[in-house]
Wavefront OBJ file of the C-alpha trace (Angstrom):
o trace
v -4.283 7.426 -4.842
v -1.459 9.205 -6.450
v -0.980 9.849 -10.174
v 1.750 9.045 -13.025
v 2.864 10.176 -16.061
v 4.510 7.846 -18.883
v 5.645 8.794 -22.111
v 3.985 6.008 -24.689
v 5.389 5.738 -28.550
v 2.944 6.818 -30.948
v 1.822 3.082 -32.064
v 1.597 1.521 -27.882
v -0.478 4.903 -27.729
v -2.997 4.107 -30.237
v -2.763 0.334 -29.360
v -3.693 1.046 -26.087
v -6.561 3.716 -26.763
v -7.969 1.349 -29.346
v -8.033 -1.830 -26.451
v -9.611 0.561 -23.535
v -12.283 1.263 -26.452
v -13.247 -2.231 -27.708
v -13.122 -3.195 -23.933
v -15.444 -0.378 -22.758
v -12.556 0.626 -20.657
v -10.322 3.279 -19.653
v -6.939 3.629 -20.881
v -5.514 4.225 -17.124
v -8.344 1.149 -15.599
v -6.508 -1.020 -18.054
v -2.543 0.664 -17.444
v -3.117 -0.170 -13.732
v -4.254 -3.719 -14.147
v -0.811 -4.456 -16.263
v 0.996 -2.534 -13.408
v -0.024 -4.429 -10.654
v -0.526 -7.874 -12.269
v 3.496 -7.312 -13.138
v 3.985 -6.451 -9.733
v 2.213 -9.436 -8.614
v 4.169 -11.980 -11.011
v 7.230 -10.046 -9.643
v 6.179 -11.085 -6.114
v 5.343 -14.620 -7.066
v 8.903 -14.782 -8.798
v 10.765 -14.070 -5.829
v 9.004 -16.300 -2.937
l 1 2 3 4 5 6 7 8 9 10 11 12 13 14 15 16 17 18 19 20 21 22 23 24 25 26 27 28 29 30 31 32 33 34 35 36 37 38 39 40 41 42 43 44 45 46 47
């Protein structure tokens, strides 16, 4: 597994931290899920 770094504005930030809280969730569980269902809609796109 390898890691990233990615610069978030202030409010995405706190959007984000609030989500991965209601959702009982880390904030990188639910960064990855958006990463790779864009990456799958991506794929999907160009078949």
């Amino acid at each position: 597994m390898k890691r990233v770094c990615v610069n978030l504005e202030d409010e995405v930030y706190k959007q984000l931290r609030h989500l991965a809280v209601n959702e009982e969730r880390t904030m990188t569980d639910i960064v990855a899920e958006l990463v790779k269902a864009k990456l799958e809609n991506k794929k999907e796109q160009s078949r």
